[in-house]
C-alpha positions as CSV (number, residue, x, y, z in Angstrom):
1,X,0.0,0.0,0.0
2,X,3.1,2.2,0.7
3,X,4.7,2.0,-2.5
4,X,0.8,2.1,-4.4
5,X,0.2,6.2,-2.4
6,X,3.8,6.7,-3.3
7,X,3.1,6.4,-7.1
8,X,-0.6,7.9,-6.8
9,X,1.6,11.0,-5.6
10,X,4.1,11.2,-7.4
11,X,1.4,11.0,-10.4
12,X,-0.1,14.1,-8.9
13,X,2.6,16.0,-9.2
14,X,4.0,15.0,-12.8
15,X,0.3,16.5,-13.4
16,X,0.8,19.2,-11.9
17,X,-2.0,18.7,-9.1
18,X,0.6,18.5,-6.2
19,X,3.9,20.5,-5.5
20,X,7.1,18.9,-6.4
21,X,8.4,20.1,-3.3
22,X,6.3,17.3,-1.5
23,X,8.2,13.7,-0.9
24,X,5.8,11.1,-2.2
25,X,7.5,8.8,0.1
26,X,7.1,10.6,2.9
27,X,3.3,11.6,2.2
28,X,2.4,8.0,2.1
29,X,3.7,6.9,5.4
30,X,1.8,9.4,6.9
31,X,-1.7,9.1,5.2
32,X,-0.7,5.0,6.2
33,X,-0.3,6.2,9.9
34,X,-2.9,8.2,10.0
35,X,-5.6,6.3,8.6
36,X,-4.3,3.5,11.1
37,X,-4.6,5.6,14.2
38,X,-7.8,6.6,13.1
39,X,-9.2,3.4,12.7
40,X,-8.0,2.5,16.2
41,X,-9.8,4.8,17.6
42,X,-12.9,4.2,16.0
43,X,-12.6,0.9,16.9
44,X,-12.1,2.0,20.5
45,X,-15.2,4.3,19.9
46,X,-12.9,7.7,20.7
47,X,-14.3,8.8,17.0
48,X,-17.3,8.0,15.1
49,X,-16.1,7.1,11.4
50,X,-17.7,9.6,10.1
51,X,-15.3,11.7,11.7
52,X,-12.9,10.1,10.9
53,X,-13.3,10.4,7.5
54,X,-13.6,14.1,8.1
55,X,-10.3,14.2,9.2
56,X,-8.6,11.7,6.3
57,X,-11.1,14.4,3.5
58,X,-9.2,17.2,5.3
59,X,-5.8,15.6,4.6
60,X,-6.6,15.2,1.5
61,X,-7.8,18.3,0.4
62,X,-4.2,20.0,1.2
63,X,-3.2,18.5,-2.3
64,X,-6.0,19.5,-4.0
C-alpha cells in the first residue's frame, strides 16, 4: 500500500495537481499512519467514522 500512495503522488505532481516540493514517500507513510490511528480509535469508539473520515477528507484536500 506504501509504495501504491507513493506512485498515486508522485502522479499528482507529474500533473501538476501536487507541488514537487512534497516527498511522495514521505506523504504515504503518513496518510498510512494516519488512517491507522484513526481506525484505532474508531474501533475504541474515541471517534465516530464519520469523523474520521472528516479528518482523512481534510488531509486530503491540502493537495488539491
Amino acid at each position: 500500500m506504501e509504495r501504491f500512495i507513493t506512485e498515486q503522488v508522485r502522479r499528482a505532481q507529474q500533473a501538476g495537481d501536487m507541488s514537487k516540493a512534497t516527498d511522495p514517500h514521505l506523504e504515504a507513510i503518513a496518510l498510512l499512519t494516519m488512517s491507522a490511528g484513526l481506525g484505532t480509535s474508531v474501533l475504541l469508539g474515541q471517534r465516530s467514522a464519520d469523523e474520521a473520515l472528516t479528518v482523512i477528507r481534510h488531509s486530503l484536500d491540502r493537495f488539491g
